[in-house]
N, C-alpha and C positions, 0 to 999 in steps of 0.2 A: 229902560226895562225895570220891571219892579226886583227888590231885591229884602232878604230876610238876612239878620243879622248873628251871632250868637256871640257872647263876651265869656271870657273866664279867667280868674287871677289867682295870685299865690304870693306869699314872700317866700324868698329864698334866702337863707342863713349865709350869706357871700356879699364881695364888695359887687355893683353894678358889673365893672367892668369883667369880670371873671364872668357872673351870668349870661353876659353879653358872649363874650367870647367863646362858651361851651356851647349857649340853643343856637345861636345862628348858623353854625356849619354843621350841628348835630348829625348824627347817622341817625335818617326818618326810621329804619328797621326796629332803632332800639326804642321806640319810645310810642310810634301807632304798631300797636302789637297787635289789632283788632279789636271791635267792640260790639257785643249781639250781633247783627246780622253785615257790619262793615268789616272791610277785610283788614285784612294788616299791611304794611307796606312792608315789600320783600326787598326794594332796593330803588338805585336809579340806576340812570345811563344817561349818555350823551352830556353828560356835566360841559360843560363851557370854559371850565376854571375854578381856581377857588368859591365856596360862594362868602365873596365880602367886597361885593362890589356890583350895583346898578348896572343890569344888562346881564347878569351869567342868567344862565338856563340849564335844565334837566330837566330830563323825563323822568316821573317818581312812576313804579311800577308796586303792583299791587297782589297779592295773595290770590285771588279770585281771575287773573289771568287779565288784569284792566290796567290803562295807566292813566296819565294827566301829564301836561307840561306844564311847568311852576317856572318861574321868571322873576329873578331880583326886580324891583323896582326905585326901593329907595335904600340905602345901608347909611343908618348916622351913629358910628361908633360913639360912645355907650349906649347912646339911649334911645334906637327905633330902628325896624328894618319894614320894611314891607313889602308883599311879593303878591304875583297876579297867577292862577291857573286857567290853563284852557285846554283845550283838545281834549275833553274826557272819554274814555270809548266804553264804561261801563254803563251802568243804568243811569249814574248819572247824568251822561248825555243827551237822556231824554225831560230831565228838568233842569238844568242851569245850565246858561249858554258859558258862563265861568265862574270864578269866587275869586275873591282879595281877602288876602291875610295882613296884619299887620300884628307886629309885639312893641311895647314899650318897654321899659327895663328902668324905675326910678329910683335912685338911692335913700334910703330910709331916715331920715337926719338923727345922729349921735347914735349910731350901729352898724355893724359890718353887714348890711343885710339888704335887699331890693325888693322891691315892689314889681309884679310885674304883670303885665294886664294883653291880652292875647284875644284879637277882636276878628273874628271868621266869617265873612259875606259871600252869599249864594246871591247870582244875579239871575232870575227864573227867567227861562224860555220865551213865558208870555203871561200875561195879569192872570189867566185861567190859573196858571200852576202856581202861584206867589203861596196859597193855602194852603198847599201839599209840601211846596216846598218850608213854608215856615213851620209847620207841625214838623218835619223830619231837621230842620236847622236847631230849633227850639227843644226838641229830646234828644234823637240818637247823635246828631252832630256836636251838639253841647257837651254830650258824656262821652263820645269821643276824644273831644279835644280837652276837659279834665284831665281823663287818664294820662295822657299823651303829656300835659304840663306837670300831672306828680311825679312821673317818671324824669322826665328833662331836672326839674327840680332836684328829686334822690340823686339825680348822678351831678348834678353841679353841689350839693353838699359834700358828696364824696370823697371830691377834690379837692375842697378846701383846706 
């Protein structure tokens, strides 16, 4: 199936591993708070376990009364996790049959500080929707997932 992409980065003021350690089990609440017309995520459920380790799952739940199941896929402490969603029951439903997330986390050479690059794929329904779906990957999902990484970032400087 065809699939639209969306990347976004930041360095954070921390060693990898501390950044590693903060986004990966982050509370979703704190950090997709909403963006224009995408909801916020209000919570999960159904957790499996900690999430640090290939194969947990949860149900992320959603502001607008929608959820999604997200699924570890790959966890390589410091530097990579990546996770799959599916079962969407909001609007989304009607254009991606899922998306894959994945983050890298690289340490900065000769600085307390990381690199980190956060790459978001919609896989569309069907080639009809690839254009609707990469106009909405390419704006509002891009600028959601910014916001989502300056905030993740603010609170792992916090802690340092």
């Amino acid at each position: 199936m065809p699939s639209t992409a969306a990347t976004v980065t930041t360095s954070i003021e921390a060693p990898a591993e501390k950044a590693f350690l903060h986004i990966v089990p982050i509370a979703l609440a704190s950090i997709f708070t909403g963006y224009g017309p995408l909801p916020s995520v209000t919570g999960t459920l159904d957790e499996t376990g900690p999430w640090d380790a290939a194969g947990r799952s949860r149900t992320v739940v959603f502001s607008d009364g929608s959820s999604a199941r997200e699924t570890l896929v790959s966890y390589e402490y410091p530097s990579r996790f990546a996770y799959r969603i599916t079962g969407f029951t909001g609007v989304l439903r009607f254009l991606a049959s899922e998306a894959h997330g994945e983050w890298w986390f690289e340490s900065v050479p000769g600085r307390s500080a990381t690199s980190v690059r956060w790459r978001y794929e919609f896989i569309s329904r069907s080639g009809i929707l690839k254009p609707l779906v990469g106009l909405f990957t390419r704006t509002l999902w891009r600028g959601y997932m910014g916001k989502a990484l300056r905030l993740a970032r603010a609170q792992v400087e916090a802690r340092v």
